[in-house]
mmCIF file as gemmi writes it, N, C-alpha and C atoms, coordinates in Angstrom:
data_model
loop_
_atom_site.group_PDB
_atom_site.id
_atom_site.type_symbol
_atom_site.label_atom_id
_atom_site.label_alt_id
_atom_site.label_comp_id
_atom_site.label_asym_id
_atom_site.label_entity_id
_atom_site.label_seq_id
_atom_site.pdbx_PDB_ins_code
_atom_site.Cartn_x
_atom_site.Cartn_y
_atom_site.Cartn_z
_atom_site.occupancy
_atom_site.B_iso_or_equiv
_atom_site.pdbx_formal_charge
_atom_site.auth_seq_id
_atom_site.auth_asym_id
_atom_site.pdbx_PDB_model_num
ATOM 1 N N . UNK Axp A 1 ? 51.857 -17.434 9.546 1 0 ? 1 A 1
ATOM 2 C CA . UNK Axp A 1 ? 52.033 -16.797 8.255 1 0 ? 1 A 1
ATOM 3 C C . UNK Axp A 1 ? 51.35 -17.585 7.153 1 0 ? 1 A 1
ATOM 4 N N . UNK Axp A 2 ? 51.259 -18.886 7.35 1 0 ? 2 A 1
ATOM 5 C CA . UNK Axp A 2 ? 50.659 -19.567 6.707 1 0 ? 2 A 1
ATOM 6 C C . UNK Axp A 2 ? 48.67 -19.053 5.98 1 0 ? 2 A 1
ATOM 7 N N . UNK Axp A 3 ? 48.331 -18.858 6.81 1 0 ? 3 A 1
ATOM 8 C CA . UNK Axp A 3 ? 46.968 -18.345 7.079 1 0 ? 3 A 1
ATOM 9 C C . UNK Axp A 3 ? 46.764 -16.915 6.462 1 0 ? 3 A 1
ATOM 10 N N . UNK Axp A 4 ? 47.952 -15.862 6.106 1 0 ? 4 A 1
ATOM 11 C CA . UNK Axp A 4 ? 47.76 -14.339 5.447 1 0 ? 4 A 1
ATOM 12 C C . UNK Axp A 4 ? 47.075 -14.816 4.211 1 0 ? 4 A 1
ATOM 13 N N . UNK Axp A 5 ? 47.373 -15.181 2.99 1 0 ? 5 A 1
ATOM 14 C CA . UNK Axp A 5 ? 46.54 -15.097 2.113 1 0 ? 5 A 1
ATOM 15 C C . UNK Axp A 5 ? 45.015 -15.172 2.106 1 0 ? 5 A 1
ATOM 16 N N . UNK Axp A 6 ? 45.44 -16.666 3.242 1 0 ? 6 A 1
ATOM 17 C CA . UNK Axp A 6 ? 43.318 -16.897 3.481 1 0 ? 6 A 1
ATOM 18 C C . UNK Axp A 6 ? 42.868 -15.523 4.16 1 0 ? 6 A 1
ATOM 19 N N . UNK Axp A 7 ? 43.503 -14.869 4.722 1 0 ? 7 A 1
ATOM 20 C CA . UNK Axp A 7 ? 42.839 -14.163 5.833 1 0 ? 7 A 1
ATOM 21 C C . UNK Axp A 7 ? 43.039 -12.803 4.911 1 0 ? 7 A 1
ATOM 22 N N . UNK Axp A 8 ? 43.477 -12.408 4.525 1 0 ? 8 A 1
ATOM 23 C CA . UNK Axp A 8 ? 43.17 -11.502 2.708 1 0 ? 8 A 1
ATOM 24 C C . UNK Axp A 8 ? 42.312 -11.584 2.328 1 0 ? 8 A 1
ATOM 25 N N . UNK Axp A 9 ? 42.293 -12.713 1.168 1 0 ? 9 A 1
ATOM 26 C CA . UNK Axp A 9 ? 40.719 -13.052 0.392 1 0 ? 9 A 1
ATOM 27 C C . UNK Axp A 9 ? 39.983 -13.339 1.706 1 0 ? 9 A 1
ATOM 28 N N . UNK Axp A 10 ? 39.626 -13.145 2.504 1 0 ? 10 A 1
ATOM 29 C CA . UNK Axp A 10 ? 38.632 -13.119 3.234 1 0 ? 10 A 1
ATOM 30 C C . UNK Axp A 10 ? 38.058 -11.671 3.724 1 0 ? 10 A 1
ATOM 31 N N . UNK Axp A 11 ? 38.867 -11.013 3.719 1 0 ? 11 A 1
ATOM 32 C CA . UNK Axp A 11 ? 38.285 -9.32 4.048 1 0 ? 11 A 1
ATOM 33 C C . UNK Axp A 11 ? 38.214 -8.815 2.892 1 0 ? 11 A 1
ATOM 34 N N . UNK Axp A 12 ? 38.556 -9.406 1.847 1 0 ? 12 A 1
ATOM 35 C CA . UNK Axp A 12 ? 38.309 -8.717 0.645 1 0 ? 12 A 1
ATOM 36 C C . UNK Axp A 12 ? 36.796 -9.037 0.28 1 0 ? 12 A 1
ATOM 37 N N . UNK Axp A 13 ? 36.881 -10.659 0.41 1 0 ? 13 A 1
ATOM 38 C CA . UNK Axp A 13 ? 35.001 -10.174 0.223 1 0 ? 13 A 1
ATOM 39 C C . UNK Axp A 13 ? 34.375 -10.178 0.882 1 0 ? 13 A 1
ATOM 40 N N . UNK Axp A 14 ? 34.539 -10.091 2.245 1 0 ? 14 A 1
ATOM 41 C CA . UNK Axp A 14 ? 34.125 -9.226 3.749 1 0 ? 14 A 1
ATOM 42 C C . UNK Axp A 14 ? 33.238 -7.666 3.106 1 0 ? 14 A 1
ATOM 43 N N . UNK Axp A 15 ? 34.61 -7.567 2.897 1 0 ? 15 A 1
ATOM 44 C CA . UNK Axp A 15 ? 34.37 -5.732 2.439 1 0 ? 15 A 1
ATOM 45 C C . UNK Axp A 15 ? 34.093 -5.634 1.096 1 0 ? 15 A 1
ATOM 46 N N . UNK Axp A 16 ? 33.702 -6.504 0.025 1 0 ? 16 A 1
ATOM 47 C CA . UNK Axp A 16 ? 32.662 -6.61 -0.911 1 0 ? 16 A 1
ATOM 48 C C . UNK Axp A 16 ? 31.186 -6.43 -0.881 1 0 ? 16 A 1
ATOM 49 N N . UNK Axp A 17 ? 31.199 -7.679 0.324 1 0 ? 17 A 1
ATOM 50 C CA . UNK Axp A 17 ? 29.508 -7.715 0.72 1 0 ? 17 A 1
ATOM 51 C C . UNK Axp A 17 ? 29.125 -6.412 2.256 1 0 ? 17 A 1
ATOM 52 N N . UNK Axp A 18 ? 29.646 -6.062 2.548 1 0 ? 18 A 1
ATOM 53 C CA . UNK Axp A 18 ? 29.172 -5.228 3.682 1 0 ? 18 A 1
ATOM 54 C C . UNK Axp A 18 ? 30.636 -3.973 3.718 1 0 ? 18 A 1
ATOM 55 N N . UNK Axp A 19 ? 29.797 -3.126 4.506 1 0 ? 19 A 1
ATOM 56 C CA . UNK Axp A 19 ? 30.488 -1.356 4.565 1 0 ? 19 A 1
ATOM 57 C C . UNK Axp A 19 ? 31.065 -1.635 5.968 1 0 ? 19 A 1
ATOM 58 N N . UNK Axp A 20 ? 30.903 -2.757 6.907 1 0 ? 20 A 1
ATOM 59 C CA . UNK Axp A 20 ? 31.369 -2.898 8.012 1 0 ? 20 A 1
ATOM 60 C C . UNK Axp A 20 ? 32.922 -2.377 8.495 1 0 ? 20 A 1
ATOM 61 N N . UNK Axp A 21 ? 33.458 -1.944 8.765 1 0 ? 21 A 1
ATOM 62 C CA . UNK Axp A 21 ? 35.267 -1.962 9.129 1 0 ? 21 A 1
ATOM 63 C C . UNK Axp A 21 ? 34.908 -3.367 9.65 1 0 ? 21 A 1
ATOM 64 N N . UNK Axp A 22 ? 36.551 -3.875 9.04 1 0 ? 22 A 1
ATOM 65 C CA . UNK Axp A 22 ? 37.195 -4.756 9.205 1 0 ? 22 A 1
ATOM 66 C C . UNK Axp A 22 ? 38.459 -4.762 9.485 1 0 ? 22 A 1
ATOM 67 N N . UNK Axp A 23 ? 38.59 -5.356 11.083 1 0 ? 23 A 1
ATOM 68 C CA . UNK Axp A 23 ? 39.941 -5.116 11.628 1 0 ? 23 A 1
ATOM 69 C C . UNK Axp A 23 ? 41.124 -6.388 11.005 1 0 ? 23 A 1
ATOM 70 N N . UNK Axp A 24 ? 42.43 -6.354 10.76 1 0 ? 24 A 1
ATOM 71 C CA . UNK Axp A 24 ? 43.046 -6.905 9.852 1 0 ? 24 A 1
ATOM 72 C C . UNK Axp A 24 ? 43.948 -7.547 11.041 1 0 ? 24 A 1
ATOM 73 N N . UNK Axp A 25 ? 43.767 -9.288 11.387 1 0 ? 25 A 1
ATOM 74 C CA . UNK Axp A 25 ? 44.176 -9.742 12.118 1 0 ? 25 A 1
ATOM 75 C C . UNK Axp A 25 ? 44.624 -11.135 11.516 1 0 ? 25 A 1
ATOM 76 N N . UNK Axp A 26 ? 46.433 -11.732 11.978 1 0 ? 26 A 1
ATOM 77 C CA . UNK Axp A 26 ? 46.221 -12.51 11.349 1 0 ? 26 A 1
ATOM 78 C C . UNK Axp A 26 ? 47.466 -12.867 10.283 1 0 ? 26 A 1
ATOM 79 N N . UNK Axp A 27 ? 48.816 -13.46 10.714 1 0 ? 27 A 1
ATOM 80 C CA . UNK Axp A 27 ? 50.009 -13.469 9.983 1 0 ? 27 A 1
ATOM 81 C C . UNK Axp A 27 ? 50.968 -12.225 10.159 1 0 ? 27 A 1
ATOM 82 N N . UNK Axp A 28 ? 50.649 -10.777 10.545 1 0 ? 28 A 1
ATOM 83 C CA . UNK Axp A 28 ? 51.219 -9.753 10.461 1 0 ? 28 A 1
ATOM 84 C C . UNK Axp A 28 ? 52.456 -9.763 11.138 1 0 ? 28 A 1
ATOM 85 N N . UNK Axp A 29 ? 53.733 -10.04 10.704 1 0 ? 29 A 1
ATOM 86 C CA . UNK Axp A 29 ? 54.88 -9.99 11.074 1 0 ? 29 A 1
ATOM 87 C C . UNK Axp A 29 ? 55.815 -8.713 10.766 1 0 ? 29 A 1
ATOM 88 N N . UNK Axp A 30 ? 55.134 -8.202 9.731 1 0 ? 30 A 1
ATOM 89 C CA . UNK Axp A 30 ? 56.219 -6.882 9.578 1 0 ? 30 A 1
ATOM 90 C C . UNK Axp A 30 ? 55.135 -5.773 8.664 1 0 ? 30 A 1
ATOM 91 N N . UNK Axp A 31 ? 55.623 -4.735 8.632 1 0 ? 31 A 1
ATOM 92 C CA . UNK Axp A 31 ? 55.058 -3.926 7.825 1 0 ? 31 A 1
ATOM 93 C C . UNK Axp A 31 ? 54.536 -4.402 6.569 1 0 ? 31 A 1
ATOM 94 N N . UNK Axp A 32 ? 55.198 -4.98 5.672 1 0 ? 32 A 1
ATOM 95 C CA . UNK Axp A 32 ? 54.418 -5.357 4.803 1 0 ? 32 A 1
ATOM 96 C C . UNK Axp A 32 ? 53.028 -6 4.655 1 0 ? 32 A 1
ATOM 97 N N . UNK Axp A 33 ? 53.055 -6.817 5.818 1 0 ? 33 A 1
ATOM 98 C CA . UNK Axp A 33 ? 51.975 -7.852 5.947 1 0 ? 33 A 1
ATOM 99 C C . UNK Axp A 33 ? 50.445 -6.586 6.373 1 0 ? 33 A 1
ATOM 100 N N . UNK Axp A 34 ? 51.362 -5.916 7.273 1 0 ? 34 A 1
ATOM 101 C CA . UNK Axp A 34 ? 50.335 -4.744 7.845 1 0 ? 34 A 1
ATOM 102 C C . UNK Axp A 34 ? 49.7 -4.048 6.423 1 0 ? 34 A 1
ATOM 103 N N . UNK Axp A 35 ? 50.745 -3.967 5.681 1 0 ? 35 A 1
ATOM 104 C CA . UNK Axp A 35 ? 50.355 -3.096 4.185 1 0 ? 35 A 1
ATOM 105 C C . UNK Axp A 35 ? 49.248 -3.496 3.477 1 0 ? 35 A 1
ATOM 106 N N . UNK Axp A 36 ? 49.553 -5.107 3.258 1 0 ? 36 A 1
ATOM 107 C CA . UNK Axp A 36 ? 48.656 -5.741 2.845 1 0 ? 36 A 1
ATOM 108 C C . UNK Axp A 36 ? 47.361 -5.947 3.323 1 0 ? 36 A 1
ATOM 109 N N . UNK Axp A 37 ? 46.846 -5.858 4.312 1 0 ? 37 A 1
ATOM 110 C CA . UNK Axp A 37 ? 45.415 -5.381 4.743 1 0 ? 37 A 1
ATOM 111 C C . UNK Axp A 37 ? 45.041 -4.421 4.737 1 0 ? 37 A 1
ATOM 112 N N . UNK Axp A 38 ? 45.974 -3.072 4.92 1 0 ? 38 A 1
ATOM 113 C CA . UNK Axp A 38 ? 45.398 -1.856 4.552 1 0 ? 38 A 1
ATOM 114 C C . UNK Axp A 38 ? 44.743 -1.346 3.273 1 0 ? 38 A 1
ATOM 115 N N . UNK Axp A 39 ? 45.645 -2.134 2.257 1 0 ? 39 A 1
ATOM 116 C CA . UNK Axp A 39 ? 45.75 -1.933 0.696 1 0 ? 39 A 1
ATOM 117 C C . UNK Axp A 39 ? 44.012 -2.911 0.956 1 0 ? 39 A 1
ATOM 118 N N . UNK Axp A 40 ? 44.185 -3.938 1.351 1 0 ? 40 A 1
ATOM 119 C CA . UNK Axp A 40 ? 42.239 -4.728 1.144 1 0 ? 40 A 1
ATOM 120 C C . UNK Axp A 40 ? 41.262 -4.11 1.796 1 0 ? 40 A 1
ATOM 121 N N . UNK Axp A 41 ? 41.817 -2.739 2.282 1 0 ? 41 A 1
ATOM 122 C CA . UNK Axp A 41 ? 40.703 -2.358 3.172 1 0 ? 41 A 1
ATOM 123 C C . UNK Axp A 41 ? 40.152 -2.353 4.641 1 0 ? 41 A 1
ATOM 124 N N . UNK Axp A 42 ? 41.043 -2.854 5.187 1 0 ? 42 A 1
ATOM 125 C CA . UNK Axp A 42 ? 41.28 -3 6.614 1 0 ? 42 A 1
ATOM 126 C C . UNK Axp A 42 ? 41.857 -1.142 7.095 1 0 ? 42 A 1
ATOM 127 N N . UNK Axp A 43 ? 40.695 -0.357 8.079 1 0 ? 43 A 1
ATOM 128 C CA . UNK Axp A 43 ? 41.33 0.62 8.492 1 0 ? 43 A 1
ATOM 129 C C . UNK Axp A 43 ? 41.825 0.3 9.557 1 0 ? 43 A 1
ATOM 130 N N . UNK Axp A 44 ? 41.959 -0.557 10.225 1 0 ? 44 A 1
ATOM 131 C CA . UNK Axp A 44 ? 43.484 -1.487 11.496 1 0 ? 44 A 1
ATOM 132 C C . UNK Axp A 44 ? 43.904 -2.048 11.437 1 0 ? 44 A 1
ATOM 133 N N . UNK Axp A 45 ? 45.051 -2.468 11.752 1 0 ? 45 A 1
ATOM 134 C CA . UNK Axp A 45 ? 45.558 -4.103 11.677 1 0 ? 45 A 1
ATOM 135 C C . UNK Axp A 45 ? 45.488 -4.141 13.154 1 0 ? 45 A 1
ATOM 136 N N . UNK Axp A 46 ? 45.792 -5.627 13.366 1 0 ? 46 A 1
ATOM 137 C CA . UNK Axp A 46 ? 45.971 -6.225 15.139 1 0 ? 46 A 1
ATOM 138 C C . UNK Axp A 46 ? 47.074 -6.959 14.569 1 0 ? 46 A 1
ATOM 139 N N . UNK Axp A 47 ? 48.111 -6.881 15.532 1 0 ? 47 A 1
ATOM 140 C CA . UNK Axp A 47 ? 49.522 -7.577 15.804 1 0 ? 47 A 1
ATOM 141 C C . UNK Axp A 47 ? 49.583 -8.54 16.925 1 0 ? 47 A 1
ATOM 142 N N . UNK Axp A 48 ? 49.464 -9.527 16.852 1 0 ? 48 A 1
ATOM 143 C CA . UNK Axp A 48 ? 50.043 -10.556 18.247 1 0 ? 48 A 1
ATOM 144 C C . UNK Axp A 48 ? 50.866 -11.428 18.051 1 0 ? 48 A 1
ATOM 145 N N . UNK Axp A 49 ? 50.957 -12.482 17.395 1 0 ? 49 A 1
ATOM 146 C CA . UNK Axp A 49 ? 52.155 -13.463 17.784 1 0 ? 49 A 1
ATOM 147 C C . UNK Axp A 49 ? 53.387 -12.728 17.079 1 0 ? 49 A 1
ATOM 148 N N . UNK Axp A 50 ? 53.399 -11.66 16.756 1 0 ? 50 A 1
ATOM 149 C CA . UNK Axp A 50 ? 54.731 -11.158 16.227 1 0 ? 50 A 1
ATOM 150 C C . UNK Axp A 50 ? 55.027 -10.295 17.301 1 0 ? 50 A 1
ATOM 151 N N . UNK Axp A 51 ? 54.491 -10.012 18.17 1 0 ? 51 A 1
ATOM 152 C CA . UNK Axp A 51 ? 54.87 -9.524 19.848 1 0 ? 51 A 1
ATOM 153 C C . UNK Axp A 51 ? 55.352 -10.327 20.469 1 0 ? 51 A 1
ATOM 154 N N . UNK Axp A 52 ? 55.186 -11.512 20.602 1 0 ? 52 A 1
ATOM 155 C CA . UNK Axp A 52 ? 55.654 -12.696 21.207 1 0 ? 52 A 1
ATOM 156 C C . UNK Axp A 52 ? 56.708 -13.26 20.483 1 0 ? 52 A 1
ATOM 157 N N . UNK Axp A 53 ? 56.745 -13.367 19.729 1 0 ? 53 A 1
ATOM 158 C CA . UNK Axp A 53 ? 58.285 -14.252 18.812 1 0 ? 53 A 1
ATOM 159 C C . UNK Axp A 53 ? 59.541 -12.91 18.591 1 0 ? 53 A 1
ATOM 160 N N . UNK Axp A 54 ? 58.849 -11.378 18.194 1 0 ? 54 A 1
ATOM 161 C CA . UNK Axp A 54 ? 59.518 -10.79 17.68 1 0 ? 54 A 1
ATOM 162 C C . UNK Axp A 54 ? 60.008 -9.248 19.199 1 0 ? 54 A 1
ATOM 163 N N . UNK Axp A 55 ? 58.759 -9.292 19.89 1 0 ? 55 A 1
ATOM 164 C CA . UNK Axp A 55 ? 59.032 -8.754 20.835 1 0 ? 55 A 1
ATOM 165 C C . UNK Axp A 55 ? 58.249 -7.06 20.445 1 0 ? 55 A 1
ATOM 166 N N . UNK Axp A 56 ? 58.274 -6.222 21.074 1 0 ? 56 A 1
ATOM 167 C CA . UNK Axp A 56 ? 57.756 -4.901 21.322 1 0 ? 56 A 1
ATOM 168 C C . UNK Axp A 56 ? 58.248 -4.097 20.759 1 0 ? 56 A 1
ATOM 169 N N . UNK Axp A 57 ? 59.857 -4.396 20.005 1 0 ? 57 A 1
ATOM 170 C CA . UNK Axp A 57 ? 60.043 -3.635 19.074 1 0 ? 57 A 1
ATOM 171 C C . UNK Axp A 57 ? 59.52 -3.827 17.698 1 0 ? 57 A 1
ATOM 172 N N . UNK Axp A 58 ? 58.889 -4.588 17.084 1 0 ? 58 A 1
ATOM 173 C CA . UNK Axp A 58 ? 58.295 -4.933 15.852 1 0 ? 58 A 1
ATOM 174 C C . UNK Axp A 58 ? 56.863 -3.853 15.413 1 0 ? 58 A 1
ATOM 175 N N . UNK Axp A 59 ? 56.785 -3.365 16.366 1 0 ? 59 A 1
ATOM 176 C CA . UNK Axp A 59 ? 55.773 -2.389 16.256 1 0 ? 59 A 1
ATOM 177 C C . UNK Axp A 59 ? 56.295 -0.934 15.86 1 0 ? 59 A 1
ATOM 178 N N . UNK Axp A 60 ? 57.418 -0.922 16.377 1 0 ? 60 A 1
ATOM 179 C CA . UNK Axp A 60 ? 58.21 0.249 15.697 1 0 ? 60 A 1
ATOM 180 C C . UNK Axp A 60 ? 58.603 -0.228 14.303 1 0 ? 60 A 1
ATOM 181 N N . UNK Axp A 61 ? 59.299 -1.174 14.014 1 0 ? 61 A 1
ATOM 182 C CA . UNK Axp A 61 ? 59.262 -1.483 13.084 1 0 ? 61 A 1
ATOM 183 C C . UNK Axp A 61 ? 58.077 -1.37 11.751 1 0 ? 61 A 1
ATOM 184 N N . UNK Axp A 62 ? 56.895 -1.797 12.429 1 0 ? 62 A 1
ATOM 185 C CA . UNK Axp A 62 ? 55.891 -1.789 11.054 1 0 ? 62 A 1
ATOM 186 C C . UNK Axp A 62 ? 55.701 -0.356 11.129 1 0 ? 62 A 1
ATOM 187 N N . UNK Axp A 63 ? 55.573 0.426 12.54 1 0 ? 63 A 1
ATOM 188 C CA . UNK Axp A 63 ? 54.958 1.509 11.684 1 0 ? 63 A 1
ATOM 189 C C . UNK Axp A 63 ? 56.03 2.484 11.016 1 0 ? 63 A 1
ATOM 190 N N . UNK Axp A 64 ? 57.62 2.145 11.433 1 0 ? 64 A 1
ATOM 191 C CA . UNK Axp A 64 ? 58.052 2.815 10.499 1 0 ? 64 A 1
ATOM 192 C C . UNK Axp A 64 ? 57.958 2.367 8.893 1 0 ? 64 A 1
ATOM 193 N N . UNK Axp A 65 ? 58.397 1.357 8.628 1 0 ? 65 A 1
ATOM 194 C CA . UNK Axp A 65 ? 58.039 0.682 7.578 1 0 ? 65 A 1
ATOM 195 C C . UNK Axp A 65 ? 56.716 1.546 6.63 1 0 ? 65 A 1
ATOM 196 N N . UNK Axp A 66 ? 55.583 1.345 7.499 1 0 ? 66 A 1
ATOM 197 C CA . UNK Axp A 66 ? 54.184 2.479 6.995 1 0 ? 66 A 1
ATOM 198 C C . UNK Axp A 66 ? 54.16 3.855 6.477 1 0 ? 66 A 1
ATOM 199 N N . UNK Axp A 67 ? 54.923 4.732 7.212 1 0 ? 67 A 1
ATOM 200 C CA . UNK Axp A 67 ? 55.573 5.649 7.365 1 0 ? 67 A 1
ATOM 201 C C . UNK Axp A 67 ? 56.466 6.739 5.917 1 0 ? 67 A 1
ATOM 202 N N . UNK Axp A 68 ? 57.422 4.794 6.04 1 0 ? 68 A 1
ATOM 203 C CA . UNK Axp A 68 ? 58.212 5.264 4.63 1 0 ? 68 A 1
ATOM 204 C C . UNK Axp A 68 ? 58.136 4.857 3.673 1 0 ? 68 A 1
């Protein structure tokens, strides 16, 4: 979690300088975090160590979270 902000300002001017998609990887523990790359422009996020600490339901979680 430490690493979300850097990894923010980093697709932000990712997606300043180039039209590339940029997949949003990187701190995402809950919906919000997911929010927050969408809102910079990320049309995906990738989820992993919050599969592992938080388990397979956390994915229901964000996307309800998205959702509502």
């Amino acid at each position: 979690r430490v690493f979300l902000p850097y990894s923010l300002a980093r697709v932000v001017r990712i997606r300043k300088a180039s039209s590339i998609p940029v997949v949003g990887v990187g701190g995402i523990y809950g919906y919000s975090d997911a929010l927050q790359y969408l809102l910079c422009g990320c049309p995906l996020v990738g989820v992993g160590s919050a599969l592992y600490f938080k388990g397979p339901e956390v994915l229901d979680q964000i996307c309800d979270g998205l959702l509502n």
